[in-house]
N, C-alpha and C positions, 0 to 999 in steps of 0.2 A: 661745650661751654655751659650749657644750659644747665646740662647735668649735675656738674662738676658744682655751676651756684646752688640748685638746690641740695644738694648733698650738705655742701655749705653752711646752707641758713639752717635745713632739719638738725644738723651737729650742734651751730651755734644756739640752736631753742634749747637744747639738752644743756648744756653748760650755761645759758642766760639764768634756766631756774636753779641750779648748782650754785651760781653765782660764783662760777669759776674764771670768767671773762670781762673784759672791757669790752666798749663798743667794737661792732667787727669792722676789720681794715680789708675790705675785698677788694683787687685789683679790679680798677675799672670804673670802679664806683664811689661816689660820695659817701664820708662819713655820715652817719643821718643820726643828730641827738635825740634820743629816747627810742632809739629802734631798739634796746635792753627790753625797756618796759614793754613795747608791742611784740614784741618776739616772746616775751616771758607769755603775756596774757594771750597769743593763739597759743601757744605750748600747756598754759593751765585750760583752756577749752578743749583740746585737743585729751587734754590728763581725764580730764571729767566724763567724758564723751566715751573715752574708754572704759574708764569703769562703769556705766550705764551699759554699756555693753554687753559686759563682761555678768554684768548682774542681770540683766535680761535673759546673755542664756542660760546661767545657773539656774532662770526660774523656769524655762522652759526645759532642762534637763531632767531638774527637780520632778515635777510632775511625769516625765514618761517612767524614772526612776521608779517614783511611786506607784503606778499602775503596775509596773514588772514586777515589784517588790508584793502586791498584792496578787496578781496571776501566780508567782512562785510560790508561794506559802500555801497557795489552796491545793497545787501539789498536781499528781498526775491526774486524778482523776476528779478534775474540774466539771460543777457542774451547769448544764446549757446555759441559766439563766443568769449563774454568775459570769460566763464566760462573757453573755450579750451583753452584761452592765459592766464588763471591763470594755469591751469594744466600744458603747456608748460613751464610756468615760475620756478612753482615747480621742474619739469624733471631736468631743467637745472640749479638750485640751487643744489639738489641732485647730477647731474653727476659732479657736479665742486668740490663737498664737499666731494664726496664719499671716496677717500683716507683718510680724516682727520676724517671722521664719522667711518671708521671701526679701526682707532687707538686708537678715544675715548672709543670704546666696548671693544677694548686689554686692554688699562690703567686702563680701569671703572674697569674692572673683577680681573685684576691683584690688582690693590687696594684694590679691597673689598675682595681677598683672602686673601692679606697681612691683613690688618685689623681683619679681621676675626681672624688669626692667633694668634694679637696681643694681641686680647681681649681674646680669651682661654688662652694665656698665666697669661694675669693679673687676669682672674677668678682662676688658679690654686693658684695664690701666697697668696688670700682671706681662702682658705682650707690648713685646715693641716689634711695630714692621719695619722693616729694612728692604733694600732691594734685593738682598740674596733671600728674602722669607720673614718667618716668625721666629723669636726668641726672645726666652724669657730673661731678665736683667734678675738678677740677685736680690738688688732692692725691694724690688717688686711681689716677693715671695710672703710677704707676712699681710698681703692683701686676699691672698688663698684661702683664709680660714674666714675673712669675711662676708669674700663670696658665695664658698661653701653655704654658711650661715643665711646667708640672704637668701641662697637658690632654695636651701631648707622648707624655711618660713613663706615661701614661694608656692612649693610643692603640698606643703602643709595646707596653707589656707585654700589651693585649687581642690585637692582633693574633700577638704571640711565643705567647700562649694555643689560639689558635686553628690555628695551623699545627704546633705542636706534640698538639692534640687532633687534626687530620687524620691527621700523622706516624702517633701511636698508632691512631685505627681501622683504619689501611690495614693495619698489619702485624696487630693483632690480628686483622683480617679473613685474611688471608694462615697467621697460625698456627690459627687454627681450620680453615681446608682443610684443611692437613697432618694435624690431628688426624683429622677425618672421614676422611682417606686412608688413615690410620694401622688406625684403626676399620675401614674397608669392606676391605682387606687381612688384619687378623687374623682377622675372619669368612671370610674366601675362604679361608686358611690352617686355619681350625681351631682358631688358637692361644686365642679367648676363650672355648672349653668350657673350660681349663682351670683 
């Protein structure tokens, strides 16, 4: 039942900004006047929220893009000092990013859980039990391609999760060296009595 309401309401926000609907008649529940307007307005938070998003990681793509774009051109026979001022450049794309890359791994996974969710749901409503077993109703056959679709979107954002959580240990592993370098250096210096 739960489900089935929100599938509901996320439907009716997509056609509230369409403006393809009247107020919804959900069984159960009271007509509520201007639930159009507050449905419209999380559906425009929700629209905006996405494209921030969506622009956050174009900008953090952008830049490894660039770094690559600058390592391939220098060709095979790259030389040390260039190679350490691409690595440095990376560090400090990574330390600037790093808030925004470990939200993308929150959203990516919280997404693909939700979806995930989504799609077991639409695969249950494809079967009917019965006491002789499972079988599929005829009807039920053109809810296949949105499962499909959902389990997709599912597998998609789990795996964008996971190679975006690899992304982040590699270098957090990599800026913690540095730091211990940093450390076993101002001890050989002298500089942490100070």
């Amino acid at each position: 039942m739960e489900i089935w309401f929100l599938l509901r309401i996320v439907g009716y926000m997509v056609t509230a900004i369409l403006g393809q609907t009247l107020d919804p008649v959900i069984p159960g529940f009271p007509v509520i006047p201007g639930f159009r307007i507050f449905t419209g307005a999380i559906a425009l938070i929700c629209f905006g929220l996405g494209i921030s998003w969506i622009l956050s990681t174009v900008r953090i793509f952008e830049g490894i893009v660039t770094i690559k774009d600058d390592l391939e051109s220098a060709g095979d026979a790259i030389p040390d000092e260039r190679l350490t001022c691409l690595i440095v450049r990376m560090l400090a794309h990574y330390r600037d990013n790093r808030t925004t890359i470990r939200t993308m791994i929150l959203v990516c996974t919280l997404g693909g859980a939700a979806f995930f969710v989504l799609g077991i749901a639409n695969s249950l409503k494809v079967l009917s039990v019965t006491s002789g077993g499972f079988a599929f109703t005829l009807d039920n056959f053109l809810l296949i391609p949105a499962m499909l679709f959902t389990l997709g979107i599912s597998l998609a954002s789990l795996l964008s999760s996971y190679y975006f959580l690899n992304f982040a240990q590699t270098w957090d592993r990599r800026l913690n060296e540095i730091e211990e370098s940093e450390c076993t250096l101002q001890k050989t210096l002298g500089l942490d009595e100070q």
